[in-house]
TIDREN-263758 format. One record per residue (C-alpha): residue number from 1; x, y, z. Coordinates in steps of 0.2 Angstrom, whole numbers, always signed. Layout:
N
+-----+-------+-------+-------+
: seq :    xx :    yy :    zz :
+-----+-------+-------+-------+
: NUM :     X :     Y :     Z :
...
+-----+-------+-------+-------+
END
This chain:
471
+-----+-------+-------+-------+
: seq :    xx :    yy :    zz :
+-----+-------+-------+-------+
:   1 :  +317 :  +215 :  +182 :
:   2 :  +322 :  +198 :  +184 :
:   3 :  +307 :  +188 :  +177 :
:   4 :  +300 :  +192 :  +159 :
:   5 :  +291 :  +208 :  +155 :
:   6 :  +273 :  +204 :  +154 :
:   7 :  +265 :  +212 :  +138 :
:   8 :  +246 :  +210 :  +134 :
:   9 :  +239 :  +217 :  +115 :
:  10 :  +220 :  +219 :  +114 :
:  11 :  +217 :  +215 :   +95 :
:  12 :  +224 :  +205 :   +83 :
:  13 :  +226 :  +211 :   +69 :
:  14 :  +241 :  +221 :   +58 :
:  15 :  +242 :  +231 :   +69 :
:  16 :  +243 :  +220 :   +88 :
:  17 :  +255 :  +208 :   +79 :
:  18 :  +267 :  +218 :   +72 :
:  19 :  +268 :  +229 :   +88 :
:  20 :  +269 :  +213 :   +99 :
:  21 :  +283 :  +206 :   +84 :
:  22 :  +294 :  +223 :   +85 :
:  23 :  +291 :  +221 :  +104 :
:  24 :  +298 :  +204 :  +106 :
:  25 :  +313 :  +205 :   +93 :
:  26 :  +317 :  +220 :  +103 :
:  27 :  +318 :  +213 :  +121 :
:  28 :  +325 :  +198 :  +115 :
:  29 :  +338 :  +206 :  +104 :
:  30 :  +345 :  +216 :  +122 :
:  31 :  +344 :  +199 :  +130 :
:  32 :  +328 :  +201 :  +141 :
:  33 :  +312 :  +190 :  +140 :
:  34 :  +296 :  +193 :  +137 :
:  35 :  +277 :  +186 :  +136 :
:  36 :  +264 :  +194 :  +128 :
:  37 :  +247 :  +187 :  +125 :
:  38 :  +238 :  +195 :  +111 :
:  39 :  +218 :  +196 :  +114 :
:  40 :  +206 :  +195 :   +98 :
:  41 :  +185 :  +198 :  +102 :
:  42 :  +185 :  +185 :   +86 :
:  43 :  +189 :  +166 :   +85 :
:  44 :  +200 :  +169 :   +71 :
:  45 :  +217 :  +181 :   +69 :
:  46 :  +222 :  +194 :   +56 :
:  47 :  +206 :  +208 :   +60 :
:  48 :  +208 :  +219 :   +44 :
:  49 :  +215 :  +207 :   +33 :
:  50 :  +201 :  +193 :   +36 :
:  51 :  +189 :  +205 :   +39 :
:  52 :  +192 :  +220 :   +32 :
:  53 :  +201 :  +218 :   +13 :
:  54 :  +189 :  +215 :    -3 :
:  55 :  +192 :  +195 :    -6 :
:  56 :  +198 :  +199 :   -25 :
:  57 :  +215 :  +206 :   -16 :
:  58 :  +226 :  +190 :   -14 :
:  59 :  +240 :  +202 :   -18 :
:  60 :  +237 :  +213 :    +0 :
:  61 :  +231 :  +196 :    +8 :
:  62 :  +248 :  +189 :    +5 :
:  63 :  +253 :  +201 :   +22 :
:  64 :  +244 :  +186 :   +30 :
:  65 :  +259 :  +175 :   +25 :
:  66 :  +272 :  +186 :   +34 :
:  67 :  +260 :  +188 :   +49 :
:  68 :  +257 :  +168 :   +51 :
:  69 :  +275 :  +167 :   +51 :
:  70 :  +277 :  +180 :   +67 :
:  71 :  +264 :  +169 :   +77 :
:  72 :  +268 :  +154 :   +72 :
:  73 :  +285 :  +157 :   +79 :
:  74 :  +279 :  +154 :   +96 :
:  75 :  +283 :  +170 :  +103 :
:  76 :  +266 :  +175 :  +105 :
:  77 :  +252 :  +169 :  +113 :
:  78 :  +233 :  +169 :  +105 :
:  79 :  +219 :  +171 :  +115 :
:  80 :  +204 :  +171 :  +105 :
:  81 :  +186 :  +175 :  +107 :
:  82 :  +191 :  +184 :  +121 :
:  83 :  +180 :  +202 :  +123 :
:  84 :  +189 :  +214 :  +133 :
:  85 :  +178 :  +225 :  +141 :
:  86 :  +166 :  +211 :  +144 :
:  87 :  +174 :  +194 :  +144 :
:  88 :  +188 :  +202 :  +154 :
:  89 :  +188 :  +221 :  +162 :
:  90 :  +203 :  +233 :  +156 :
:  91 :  +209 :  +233 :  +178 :
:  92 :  +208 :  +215 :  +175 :
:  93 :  +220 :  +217 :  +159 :
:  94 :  +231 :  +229 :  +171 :
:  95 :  +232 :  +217 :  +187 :
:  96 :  +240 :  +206 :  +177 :
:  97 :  +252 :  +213 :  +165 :
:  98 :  +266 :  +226 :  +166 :
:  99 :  +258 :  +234 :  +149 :
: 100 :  +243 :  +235 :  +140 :
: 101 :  +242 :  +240 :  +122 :
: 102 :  +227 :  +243 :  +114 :
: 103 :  +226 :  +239 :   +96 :
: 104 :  +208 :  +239 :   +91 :
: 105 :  +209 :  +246 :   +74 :
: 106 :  +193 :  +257 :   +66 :
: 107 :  +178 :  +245 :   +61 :
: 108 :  +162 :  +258 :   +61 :
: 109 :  +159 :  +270 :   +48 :
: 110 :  +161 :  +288 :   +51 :
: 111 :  +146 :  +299 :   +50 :
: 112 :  +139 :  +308 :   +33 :
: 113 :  +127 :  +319 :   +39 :
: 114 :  +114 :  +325 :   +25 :
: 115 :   +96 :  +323 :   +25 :
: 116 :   +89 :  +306 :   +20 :
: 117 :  +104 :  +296 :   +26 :
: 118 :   +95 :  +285 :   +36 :
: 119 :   +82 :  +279 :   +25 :
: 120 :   +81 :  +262 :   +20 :
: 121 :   +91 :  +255 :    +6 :
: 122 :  +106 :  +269 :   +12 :
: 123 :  +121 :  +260 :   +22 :
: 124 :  +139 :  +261 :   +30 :
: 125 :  +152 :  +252 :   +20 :
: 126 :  +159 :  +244 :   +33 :
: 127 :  +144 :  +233 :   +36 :
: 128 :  +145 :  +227 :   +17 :
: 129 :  +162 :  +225 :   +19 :
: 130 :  +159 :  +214 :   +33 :
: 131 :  +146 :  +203 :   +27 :
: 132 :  +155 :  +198 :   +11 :
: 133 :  +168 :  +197 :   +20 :
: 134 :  +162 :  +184 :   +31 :
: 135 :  +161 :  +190 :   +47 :
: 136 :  +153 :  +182 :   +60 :
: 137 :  +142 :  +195 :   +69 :
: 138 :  +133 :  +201 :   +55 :
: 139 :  +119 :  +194 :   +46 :
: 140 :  +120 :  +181 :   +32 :
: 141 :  +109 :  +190 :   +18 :
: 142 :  +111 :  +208 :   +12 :
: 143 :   +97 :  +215 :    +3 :
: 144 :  +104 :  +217 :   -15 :
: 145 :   +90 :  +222 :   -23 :
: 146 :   +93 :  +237 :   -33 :
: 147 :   +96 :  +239 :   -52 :
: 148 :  +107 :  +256 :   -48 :
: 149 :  +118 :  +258 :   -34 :
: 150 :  +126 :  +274 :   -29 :
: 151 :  +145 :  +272 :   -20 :
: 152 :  +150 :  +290 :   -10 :
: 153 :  +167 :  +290 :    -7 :
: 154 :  +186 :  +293 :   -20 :
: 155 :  +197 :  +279 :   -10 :
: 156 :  +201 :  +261 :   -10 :
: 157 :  +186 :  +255 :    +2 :
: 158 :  +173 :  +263 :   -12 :
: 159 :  +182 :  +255 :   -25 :
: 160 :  +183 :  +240 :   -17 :
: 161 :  +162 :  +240 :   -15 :
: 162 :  +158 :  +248 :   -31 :
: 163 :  +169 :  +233 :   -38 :
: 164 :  +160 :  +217 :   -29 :
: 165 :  +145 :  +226 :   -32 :
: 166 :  +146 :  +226 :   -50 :
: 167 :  +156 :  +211 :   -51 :
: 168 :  +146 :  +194 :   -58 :
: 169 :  +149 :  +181 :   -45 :
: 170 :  +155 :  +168 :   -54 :
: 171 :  +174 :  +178 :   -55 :
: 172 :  +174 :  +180 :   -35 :
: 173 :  +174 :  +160 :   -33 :
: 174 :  +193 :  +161 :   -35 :
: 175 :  +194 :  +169 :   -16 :
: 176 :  +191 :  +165 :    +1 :
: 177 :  +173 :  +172 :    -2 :
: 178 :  +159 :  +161 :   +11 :
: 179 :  +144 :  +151 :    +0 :
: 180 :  +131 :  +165 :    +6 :
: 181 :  +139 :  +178 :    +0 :
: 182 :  +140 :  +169 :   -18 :
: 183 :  +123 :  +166 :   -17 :
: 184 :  +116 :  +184 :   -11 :
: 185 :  +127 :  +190 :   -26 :
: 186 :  +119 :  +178 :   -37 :
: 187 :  +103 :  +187 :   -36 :
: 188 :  +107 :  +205 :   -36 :
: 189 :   +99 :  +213 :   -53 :
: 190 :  +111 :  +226 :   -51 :
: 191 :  +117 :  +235 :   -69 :
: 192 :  +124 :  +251 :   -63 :
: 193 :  +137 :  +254 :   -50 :
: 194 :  +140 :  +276 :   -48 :
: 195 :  +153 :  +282 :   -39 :
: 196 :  +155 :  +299 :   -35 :
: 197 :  +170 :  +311 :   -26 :
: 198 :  +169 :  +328 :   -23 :
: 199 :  +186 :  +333 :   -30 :
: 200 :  +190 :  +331 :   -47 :
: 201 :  +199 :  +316 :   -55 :
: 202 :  +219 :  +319 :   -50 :
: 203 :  +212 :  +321 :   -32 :
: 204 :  +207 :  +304 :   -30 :
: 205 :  +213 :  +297 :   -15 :
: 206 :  +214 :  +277 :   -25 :
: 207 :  +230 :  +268 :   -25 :
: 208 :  +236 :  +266 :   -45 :
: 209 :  +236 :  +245 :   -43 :
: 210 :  +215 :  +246 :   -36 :
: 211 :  +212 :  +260 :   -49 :
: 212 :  +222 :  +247 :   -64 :
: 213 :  +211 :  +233 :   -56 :
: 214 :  +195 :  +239 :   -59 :
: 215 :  +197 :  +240 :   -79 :
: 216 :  +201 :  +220 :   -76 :
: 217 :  +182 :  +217 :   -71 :
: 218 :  +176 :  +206 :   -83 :
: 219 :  +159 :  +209 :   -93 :
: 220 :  +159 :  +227 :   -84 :
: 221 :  +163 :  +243 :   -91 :
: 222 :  +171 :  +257 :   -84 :
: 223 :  +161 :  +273 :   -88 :
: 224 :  +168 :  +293 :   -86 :
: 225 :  +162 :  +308 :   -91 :
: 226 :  +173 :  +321 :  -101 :
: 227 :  +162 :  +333 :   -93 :
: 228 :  +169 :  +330 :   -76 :
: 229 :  +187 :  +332 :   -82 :
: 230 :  +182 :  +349 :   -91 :
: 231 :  +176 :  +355 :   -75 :
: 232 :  +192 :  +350 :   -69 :
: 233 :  +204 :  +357 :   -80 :
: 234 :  +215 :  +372 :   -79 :
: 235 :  +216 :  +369 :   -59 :
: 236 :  +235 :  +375 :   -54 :
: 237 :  +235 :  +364 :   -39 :
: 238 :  +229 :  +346 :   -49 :
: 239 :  +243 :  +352 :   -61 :
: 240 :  +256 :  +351 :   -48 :
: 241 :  +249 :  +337 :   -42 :
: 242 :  +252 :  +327 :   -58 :
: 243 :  +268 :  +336 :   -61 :
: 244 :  +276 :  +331 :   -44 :
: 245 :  +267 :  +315 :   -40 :
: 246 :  +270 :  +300 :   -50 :
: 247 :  +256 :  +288 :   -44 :
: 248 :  +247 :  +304 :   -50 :
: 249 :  +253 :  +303 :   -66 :
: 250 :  +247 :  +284 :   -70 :
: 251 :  +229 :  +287 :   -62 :
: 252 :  +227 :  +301 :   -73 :
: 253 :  +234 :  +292 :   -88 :
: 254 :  +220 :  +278 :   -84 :
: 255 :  +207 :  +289 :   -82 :
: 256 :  +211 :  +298 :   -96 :
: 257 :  +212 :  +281 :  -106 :
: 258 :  +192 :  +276 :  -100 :
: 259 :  +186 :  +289 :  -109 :
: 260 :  +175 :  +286 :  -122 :
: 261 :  +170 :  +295 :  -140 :
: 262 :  +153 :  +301 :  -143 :
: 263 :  +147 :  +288 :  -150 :
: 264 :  +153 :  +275 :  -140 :
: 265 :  +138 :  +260 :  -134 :
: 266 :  +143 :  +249 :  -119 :
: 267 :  +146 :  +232 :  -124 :
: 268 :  +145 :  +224 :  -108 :
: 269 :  +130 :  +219 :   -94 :
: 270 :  +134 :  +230 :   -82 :
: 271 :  +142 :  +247 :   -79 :
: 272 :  +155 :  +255 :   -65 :
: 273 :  +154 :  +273 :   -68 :
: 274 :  +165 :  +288 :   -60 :
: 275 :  +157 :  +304 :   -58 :
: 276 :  +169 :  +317 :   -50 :
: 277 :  +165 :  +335 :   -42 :
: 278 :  +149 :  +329 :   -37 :
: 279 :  +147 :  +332 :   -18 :
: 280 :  +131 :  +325 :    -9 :
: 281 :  +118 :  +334 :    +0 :
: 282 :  +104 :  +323 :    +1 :
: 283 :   +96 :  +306 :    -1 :
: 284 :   +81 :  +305 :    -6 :
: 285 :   +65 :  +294 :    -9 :
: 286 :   +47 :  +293 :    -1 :
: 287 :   +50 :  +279 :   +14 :
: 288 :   +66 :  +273 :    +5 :
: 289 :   +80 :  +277 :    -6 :
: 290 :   +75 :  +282 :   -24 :
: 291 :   +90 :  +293 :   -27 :
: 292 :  +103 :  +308 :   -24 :
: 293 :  +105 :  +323 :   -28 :
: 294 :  +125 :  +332 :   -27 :
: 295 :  +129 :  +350 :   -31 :
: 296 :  +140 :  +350 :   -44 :
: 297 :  +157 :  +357 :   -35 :
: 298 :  +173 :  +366 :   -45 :
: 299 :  +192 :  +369 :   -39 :
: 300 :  +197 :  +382 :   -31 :
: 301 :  +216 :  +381 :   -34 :
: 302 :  +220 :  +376 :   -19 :
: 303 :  +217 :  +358 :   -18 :
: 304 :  +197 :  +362 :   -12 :
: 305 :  +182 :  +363 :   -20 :
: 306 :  +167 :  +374 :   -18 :
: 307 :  +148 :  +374 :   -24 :
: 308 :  +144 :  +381 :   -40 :
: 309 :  +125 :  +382 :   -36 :
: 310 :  +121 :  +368 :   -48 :
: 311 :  +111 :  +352 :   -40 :
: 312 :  +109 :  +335 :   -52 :
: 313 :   +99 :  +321 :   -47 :
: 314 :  +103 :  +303 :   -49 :
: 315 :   +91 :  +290 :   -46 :
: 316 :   +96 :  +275 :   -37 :
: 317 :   +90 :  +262 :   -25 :
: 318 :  +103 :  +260 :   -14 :
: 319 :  +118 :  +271 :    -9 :
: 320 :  +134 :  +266 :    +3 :
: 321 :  +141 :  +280 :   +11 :
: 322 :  +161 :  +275 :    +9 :
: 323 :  +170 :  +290 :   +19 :
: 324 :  +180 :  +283 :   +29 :
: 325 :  +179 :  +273 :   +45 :
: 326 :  +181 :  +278 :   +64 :
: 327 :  +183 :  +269 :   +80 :
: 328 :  +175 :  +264 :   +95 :
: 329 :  +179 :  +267 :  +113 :
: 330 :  +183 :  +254 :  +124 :
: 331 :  +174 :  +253 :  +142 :
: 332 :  +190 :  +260 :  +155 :
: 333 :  +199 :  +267 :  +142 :
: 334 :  +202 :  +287 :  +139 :
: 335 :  +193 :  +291 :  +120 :
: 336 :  +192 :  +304 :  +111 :
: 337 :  +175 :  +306 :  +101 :
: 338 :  +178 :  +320 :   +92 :
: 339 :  +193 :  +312 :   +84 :
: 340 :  +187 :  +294 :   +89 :
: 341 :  +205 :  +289 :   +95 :
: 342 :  +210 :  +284 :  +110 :
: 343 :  +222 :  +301 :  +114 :
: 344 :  +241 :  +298 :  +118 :
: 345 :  +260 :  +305 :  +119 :
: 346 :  +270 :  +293 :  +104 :
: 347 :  +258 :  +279 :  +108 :
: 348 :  +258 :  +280 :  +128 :
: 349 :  +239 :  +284 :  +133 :
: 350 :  +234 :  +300 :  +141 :
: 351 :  +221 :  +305 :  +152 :
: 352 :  +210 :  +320 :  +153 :
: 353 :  +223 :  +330 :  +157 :
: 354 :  +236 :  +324 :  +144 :
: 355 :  +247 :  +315 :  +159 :
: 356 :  +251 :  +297 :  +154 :
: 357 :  +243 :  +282 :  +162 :
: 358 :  +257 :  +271 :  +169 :
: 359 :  +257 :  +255 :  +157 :
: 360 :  +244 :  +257 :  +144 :
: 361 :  +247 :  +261 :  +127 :
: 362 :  +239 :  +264 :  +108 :
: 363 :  +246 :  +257 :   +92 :
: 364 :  +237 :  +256 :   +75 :
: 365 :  +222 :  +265 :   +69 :
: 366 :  +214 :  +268 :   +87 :
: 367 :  +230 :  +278 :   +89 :
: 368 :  +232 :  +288 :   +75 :
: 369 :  +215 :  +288 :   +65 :
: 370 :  +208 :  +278 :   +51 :
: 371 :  +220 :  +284 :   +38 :
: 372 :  +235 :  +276 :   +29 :
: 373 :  +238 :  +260 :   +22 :
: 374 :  +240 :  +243 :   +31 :
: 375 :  +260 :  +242 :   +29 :
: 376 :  +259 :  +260 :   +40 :
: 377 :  +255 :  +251 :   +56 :
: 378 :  +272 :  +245 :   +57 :
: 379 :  +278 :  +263 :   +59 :
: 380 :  +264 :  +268 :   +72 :
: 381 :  +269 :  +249 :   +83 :
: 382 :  +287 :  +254 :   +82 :
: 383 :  +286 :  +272 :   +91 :
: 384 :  +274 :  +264 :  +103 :
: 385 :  +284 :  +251 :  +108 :
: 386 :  +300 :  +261 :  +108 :
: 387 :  +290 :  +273 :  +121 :
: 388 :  +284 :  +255 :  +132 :
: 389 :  +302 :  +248 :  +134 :
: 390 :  +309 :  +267 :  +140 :
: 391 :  +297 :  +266 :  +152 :
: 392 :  +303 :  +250 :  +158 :
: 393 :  +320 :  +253 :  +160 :
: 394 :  +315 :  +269 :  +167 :
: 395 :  +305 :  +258 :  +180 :
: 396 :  +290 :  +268 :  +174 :
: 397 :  +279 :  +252 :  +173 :
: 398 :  +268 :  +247 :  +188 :
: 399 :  +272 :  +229 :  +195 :
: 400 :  +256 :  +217 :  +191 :
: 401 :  +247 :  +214 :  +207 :
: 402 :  +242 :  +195 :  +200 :
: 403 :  +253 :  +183 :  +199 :
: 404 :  +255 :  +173 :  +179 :
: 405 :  +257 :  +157 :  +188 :
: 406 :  +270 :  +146 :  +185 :
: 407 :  +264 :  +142 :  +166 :
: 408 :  +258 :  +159 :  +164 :
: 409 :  +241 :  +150 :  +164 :
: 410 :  +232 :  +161 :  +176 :
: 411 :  +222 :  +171 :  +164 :
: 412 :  +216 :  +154 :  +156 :
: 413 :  +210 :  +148 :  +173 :
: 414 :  +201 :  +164 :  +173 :
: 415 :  +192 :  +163 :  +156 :
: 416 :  +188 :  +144 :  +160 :
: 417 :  +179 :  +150 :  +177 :
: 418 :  +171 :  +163 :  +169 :
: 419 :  +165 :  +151 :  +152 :
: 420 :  +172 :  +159 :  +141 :
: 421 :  +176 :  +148 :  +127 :
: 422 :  +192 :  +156 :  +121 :
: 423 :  +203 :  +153 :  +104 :
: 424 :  +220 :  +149 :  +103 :
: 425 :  +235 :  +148 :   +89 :
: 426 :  +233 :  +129 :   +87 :
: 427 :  +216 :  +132 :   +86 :
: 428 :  +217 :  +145 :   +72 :
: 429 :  +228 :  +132 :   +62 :
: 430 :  +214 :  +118 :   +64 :
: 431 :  +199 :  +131 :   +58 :
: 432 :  +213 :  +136 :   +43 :
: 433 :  +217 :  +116 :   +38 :
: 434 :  +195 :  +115 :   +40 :
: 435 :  +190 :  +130 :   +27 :
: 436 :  +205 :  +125 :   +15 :
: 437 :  +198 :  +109 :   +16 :
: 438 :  +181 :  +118 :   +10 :
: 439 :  +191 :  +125 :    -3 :
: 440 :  +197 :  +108 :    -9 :
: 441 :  +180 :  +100 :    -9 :
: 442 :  +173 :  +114 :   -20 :
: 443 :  +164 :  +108 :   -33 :
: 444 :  +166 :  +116 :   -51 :
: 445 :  +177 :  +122 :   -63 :
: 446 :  +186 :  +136 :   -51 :
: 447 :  +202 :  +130 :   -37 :
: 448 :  +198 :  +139 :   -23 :
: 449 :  +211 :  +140 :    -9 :
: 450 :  +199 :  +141 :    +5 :
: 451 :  +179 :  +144 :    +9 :
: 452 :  +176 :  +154 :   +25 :
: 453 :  +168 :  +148 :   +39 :
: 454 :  +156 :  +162 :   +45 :
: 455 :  +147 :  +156 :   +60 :
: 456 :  +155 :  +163 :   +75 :
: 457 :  +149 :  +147 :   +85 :
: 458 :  +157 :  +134 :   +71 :
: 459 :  +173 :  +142 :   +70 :
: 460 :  +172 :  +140 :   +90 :
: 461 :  +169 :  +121 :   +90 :
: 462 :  +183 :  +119 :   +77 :
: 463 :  +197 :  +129 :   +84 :
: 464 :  +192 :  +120 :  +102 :
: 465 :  +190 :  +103 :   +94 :
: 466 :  +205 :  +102 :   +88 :
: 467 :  +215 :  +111 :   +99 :
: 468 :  +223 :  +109 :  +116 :
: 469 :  +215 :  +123 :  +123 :
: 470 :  +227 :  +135 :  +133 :
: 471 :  +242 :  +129 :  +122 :
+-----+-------+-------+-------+
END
């Protein structure tokens, strides 16, 4: 191939700009060329990182450092605001690029199907997630109106809720969190934050750091019940859990070290309590939610739990359902819904009959599931981009039928004719100088580093403003 290989990546986030930084220090490495353009739906870069991470987490944000630095080198070109599927068709995508790689990550929540469920005052954690996270598709306001919350769900993304829910506002003004979210968290007359699992406490699927993090809240105590580690003793298989596992071993110490004596009074305004063995089986309330009731579960020896017939009823106004997330097809993409991936071989997408489609690829959580944590999509982009450059020194790669133009700048005259107002790298750097800018202009006794610009139309006008569009 004597001109570059052409690459496009639909979604940028962890898992589009590692693939499309593995793909170009590989090419360029064997002393070929390459161009990939990496598509976002969003005005802004980083998907789960911006998006998708509590703002208390600077420490996992840092992975924005090392991902600025892979687009800033110039290597790969942004488009943002760009919504394939709509703003430009998947055919399209393949006219015009030797390779497609879709990237798209997992932003719904998956399913929890009890009665009750849908009442109001019963929600998905990702929609939480993205509202304090700033995103700019949701609403502004989030009705935070209950005095006690209940948090399904033993992994980070509960922790992570149950955490800003019970957190007073005032120690989130550190982050990048946006002024309405502040504000709604202002008013929220929450005092009791439950979170419940169905396995017992050496089962829980926290990270030692998130699980260490939550005893740092100030003014909130951490609440767990000697009952649920009872239940939970004597269970061979949490036995060689802890014995083996030594992340194991700290989140039990921690746990163990929350537990209180009997006489024991909290001391602080609020409460994050940890039930475990509790699984759900209904929300209830009359027209919206006023509580739920688990069934008490035990081991079984083998890392399951079963019911022991016993149901307890907690009473709450509000419950986030926090078991895990799934994705979303794509409009002429092969999916999966029963395992809500696109299927594929090693990251090269199959078709109905599990043959390969020439060209197009999966990387990230669409490939593989929502499971794992960020740092993991580096694995999953480099097998698929391993599998995309054997098929294009096997010549296995069908030849774009639209020409890049001599710029490359076909697909921009495209989106321009179209009216799509697309994002680009320089116009990132302008909306991150404008919200650090925020950040500095802060009034009050907190730094912050930067205030989030949530309006999907202002973070447009910024990036665009500022910007040499198609640069």
């Amino acid at each position: 191939m004597t001109r570059p290989l052409r690459v496009a990546i639909v979604g940028a986030g962890p898992a589009g700009i590692y693939a499309g930084n593995i793909l170009n220090r590989q090419v360029t490495e064997a002393g070929g060329e390459v161009a990939i353009d990496l598509f976002e739906s969003l005005p802004a870069p980083y998907g789960l990182i911006r998006y998708g991470v509590a703002p208390d987490h600077p420490r996992i944000k840092g992975i924005v450092n090392s991902l600025h630095e892979m687009l800033d080198a110039g290597t790969i070109r942004l488009i943002g605001n760009v919504e394939v599927g709509r703003d430009l068709t998947v055919d399209e995508l393949r006219e015009r690029y030797d390779a497609v790689v879709f990237a798209t990550g997992a932003l719904k929540d998956a399913p929890l199907d009890i009665p009750g469920i849908g009442l109001p005052g019963s929600y998905g954690a990702a929609d939480l997630v993205a509202w304090y996270d700033g995103h700019p598709d949701v609403s502004r306001e989030w009705p935070l109106e209950a005095e006690q919350i209940a948090v399904i769900g033993n992994g980070n993304v509960a922790l992570d809720i149950a955490r800003v829910l019970a957190k007073h506002p005032k120690d989130l003004l550190s982050t990048d969190v946006p002024a309405n979210v502040v504000a709604g968290l202002e008013a929220s007359p929450v005092t009791d934050v439950h979170v419940f699992g169905r396995r017992g406490p050496t089962h829980v699927k926290f990270t030692p750091i998130e699980l260490r993090e939550l005893g740092e809240v100030p003014d909130v105590d951490i609440v767990v019940y000697d009952d649920d580690f009872e239940r939970a003793a004597n269970d061979p298989h949490a036995e060689q859990l802890h014995a083996s596992n030594n992340q194991v071993k700290v989140m039990t110490r921690t746990l163990n070290g929350w537990r209180k004596p009997a006489d024991w009074q909290p001391t602080a305004s609020r409460r994050l309590h940890l039930h475990f063995l509790h699984t759900p089986v209904e929300v209830l309330g009359d027209g919206r939610v006023e509580g739920v009731r688990f069934e008490r579960t035990r081991p079984v020896g083998d890392g399951s739990v079963e019911g022991t017939g016993e149901f307890v009823d907690v009473p709450v106004q509000a419950v986030y359902r926090a078991v895990g997330y799934a994705s979303s097809p794509l409009p002429g993409v092969p999916f999966d819904e029963r395992a809500a991936v696109i299927p594929n071989d090693g990251g090269r997408v199959t078709d109905a009959a599990r043959s390969a489609l020439p060209g197009v690829y999966a990387t990230g959580w669409i490939k593989r599931g929502p499971v794992g944590l960020i740092g993991h999509t580096k694995g999953d982009a480099l097998e698929t981009i391993t599998n995309l450059l054997a098929d294009a020194a096997a010549g296995a790669l069908p030849e774009p039928v639209v020409s890049a133009g001599p710029d490359g700048d076909e697909v921009f005259e495209l989106l321009e004719a179209r009216g799509i107002r697309f994002t680009t790298w320089a116009g990132w750097l302008e909306l991150d100088a404008h919200e650090r800018g925020l950040g500095d202009a802060w009034e009050g006794d907190v730094v912050r580093e930067r205030v989030k610009v949530v309006p999907r139309d202002e973070q447009v006008e910024l990036s665009r403003a500022g910007s040499l569009v198609g640069s």
